[in-house]
C-alpha positions in Angstrom: 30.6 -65.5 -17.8 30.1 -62.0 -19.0 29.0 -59.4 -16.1 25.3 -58.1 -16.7 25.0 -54.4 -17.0 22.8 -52.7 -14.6 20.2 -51.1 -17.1 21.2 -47.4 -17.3 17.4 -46.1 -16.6 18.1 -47.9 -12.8 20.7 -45.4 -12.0 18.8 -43.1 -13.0 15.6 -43.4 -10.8 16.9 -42.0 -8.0 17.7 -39.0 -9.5 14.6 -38.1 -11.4 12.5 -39.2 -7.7 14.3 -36.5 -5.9 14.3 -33.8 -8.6 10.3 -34.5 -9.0 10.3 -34.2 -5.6 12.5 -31.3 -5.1 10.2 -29.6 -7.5 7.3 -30.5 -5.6 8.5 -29.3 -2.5 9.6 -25.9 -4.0 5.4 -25.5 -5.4 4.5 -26.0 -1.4 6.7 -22.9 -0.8 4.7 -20.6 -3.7 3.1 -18.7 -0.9 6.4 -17.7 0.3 7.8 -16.2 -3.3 7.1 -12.9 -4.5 4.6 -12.4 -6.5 4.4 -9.4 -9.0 1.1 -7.4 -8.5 1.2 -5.5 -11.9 0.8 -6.5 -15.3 -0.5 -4.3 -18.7 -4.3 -4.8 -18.2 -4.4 -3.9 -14.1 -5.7 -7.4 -14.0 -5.6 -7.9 -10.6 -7.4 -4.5 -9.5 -10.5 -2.5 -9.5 -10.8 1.3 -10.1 -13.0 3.6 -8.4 -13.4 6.8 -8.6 -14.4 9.4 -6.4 -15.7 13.1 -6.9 -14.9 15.0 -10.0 -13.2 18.4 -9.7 -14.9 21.3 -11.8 -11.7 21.2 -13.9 -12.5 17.6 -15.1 -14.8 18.9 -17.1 -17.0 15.3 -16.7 -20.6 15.9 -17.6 -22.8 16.5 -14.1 -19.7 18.2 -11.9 -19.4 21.4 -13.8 -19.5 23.3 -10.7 -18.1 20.9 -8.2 -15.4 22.7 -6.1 -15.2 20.4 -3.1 -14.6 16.8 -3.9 -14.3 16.1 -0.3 -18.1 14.9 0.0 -21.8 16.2 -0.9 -21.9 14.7 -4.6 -22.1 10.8 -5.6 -18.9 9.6 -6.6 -18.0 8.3 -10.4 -17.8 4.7 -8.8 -16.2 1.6 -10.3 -14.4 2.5 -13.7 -11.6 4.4 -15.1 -12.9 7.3 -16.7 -10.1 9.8 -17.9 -7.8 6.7 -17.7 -6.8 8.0 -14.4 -4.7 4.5 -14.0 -3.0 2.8 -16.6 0.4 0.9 -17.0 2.9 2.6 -19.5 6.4 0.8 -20.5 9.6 2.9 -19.5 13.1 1.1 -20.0 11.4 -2.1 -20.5 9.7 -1.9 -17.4 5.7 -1.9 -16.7 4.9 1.2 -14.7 1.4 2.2 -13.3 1.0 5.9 -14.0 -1.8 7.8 -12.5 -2.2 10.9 -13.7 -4.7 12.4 -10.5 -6.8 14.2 -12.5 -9.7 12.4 -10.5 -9.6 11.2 -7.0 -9.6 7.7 -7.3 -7.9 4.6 -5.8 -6.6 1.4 -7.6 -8.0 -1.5 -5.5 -6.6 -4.6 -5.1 -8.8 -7.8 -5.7 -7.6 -9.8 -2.8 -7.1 -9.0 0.6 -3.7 -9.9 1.9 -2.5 -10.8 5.7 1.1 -11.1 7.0 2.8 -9.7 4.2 5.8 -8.1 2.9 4.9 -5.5 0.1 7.3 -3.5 -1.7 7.2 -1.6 -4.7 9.2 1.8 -5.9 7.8 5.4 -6.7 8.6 8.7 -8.0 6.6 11.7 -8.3 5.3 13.1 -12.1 5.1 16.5 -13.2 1.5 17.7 -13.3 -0.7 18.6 -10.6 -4.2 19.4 -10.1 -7.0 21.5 -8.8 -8.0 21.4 -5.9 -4.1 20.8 -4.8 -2.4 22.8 -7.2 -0.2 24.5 -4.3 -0.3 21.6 -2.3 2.3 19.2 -1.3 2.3 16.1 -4.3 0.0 13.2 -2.1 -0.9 10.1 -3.5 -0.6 7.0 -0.4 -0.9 3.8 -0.1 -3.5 2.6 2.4 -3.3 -1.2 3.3 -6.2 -3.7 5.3 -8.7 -2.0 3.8 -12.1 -3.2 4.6 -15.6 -2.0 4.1 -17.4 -1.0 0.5 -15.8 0.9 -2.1 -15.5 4.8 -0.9 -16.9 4.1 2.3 -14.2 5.7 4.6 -13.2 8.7 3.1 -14.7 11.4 1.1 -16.7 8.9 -1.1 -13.8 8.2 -2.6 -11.1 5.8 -0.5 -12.3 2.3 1.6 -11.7 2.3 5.8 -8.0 1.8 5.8 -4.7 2.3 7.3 -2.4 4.9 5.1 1.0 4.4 4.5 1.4 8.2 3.5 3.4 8.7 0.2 3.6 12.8 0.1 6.6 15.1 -0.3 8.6 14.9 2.4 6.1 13.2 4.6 6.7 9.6 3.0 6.2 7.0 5.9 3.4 8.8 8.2 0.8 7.1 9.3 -2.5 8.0 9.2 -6.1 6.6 10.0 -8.9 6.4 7.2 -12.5 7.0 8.6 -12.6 9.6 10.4 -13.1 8.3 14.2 -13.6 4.2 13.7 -10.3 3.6 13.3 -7.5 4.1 15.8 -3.6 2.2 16.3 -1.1 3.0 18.6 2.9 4.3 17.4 5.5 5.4 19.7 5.8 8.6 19.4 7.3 12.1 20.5 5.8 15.4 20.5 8.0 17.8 18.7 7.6 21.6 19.3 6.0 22.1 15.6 3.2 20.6 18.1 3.3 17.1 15.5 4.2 13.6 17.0 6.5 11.7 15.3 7.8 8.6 15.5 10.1 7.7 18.0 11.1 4.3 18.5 12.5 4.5 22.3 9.0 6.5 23.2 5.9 5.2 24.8 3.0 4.2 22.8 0.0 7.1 21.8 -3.2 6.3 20.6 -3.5 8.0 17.3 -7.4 8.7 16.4 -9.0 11.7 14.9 -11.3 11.1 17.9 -8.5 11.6 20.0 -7.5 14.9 17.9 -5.0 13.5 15.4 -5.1 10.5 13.7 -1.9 10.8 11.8 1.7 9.7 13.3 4.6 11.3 11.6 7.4 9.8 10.2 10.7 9.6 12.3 13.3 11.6 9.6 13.1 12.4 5.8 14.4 9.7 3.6 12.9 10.7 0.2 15.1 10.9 -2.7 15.0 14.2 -5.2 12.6 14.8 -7.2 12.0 12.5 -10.1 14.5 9.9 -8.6 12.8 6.2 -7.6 12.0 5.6 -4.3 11.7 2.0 -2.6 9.0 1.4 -0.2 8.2 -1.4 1.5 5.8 -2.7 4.4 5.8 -5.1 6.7 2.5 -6.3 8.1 2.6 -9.2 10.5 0.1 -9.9 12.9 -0.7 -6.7 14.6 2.2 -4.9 13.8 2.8 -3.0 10.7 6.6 -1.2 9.6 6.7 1.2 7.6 10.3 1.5 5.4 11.5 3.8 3.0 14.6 3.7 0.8 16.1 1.1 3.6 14.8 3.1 6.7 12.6 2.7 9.3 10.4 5.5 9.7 7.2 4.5 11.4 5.8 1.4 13.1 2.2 0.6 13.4 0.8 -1.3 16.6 -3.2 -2.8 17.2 -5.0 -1.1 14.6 -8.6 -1.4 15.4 -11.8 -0.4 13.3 -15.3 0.9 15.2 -17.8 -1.5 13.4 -21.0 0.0 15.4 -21.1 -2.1 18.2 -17.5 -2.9 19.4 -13.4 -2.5 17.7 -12.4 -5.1 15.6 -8.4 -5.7 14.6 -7.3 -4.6 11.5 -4.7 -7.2 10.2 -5.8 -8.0 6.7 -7.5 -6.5 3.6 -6.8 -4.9 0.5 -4.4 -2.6 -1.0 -5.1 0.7 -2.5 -2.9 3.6 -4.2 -4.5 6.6 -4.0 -5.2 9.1 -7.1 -4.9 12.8 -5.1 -4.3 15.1 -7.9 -0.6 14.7 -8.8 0.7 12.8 -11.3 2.7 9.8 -9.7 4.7 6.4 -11.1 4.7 3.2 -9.6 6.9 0.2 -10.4 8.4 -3.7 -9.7 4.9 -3.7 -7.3 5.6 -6.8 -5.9 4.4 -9.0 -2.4 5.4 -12.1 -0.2 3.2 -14.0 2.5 5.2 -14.2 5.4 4.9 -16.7 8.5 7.3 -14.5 10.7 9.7 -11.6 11.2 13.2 -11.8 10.2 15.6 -11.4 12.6 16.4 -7.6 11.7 12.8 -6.9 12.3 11.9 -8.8 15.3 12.8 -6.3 18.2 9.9 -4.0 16.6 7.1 -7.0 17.9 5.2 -5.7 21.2 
């Protein structure tokens, strides 16, 4: 009697069940990947400028020295391509050159996230901060309409400061209605910076300062890539640069009219503050909890 072979699709079906499955299961955990925020067309952002500079030379602002407030901003656009993504090394970079005051606006808000992307500073700089320090910051849950919290240019917002050797303070974006809380030590400069064994301050420019700064100096040298990265989970926000913990963010709270509201989600915006700056590998995670490295910075 001749033995009868199992038909070789049989063995087979297991195999193929759990790899469909496997691959199933790995779509379920999509939210947990990171996903890449930048492509060549900016396809996932809006543009919005703010007030024009003298210097611009746009048609309606030829005598506009203070682009702080008192004229109508440009609005949604990108006039002077003020942000657009360049290729260097095979790599998509956003460049923004800050002729304009502007921010590149995320589409989507995002909550409980881990955001990371790296930056280095260009070459030009302009009027009004030609002596200035270079500034262009990243300020995350921002709610609110377009140029509604700051200088009709920027939304209400929480600032993870990106400046020359101030990268990692924290500051508040609309003037008063906004407040958090960072343990923090006054130095002698008369500045508070963070301190992670210090009590808690409120910081609010109603409260005469509204900007916590960073703990130590971690930037690289000019024209070298820096990584920066935040952690926002819950109500408590971490600010990191090039590996380092500089500044940690507690309760954020915005001043709708009647009573404060938490600040824990919203969008993403890079600034454009008149120095030319390069952004890269832009990329974010949803995140259902702190790893372990992180968790002793909950309250």
């Amino acid at each position: 009697m001749k033995n009868k072979r199992t038909p070789l699709k049989t063995y087979y079906k297991p195999f193929l069940f759990t790899l469909i499955l496997s691959l199933c299961l790995g779509c379920t955990q999509s939210t947990e990947e990171w996903q890449n925020l930048v492509d060549k067309d900016l396809s996932q952002w809006d543009i919005f400028l703010g007030i024009p500079h003298k210097s611009s030379g746009i048609e309606g602002y030829e005598t506009v020295e203070d682009v702080r407030g008192g004229h109508p901003p440009l609005g949604l656009g990108n006039k002077k391509n003020v942000f657009s993504v360049i290729e260097e090394n095979g790599e998509e970079v956003i460049k923004i050159t800050g002729e304009i005051f502007g921010a590149l606006v995320t589409k989507k808000e995002f909550e409980n996230y881990h955001l990371t992307f790296q930056v280095k500073w260009g070459e030009k700089k302009w009027p009004p901060r030609l002596e200035a320090t270079r500034n262009n910051g990243l300020l995350y849950h921002s709610i609110g309409d377009f140029g509604a919290g700051l200088w009709n240019t920027w939304m209400t917002s929480l600032e993870f400061e990106v400046e020359e050797t101030n990268f990692g303070d924290f500051i508040t974006i609309n003037d008063k209605n906004v407040r958090a809380k960072c343990p923090a030590t006054k130095r002698p400069s008369g500045k508070h910076h963070y301190d992670e064994t210090a009590p808690l301050h409120l910081f609010s420019w109603a409260e005469g300062t509204g900007r916590c700064f960073k703990s130590d100096d971690y930037e690289k040298p000019f024209g070298e890539w820096n990584t920066v990265e935040l952690i926002a989970y819950k109500n408590t926000n971490i600010h990191i640069v090039n590996g380092k913990v500089v500044n940690v963010v507690y309760n954020p709270e915005f001043f709708n009219g009647e009573k404060w509201i938490p600040m824990t989600k919203g969008k993403l915006q890079f600034q454009s503050e008149a120095a030319e700056t390069f952004y890269k590998n832009v990329k974010l995670k949803s995140i259902s909890d702190l790893s372990d490295g992180y968790k002793k910075y909950l309250k």
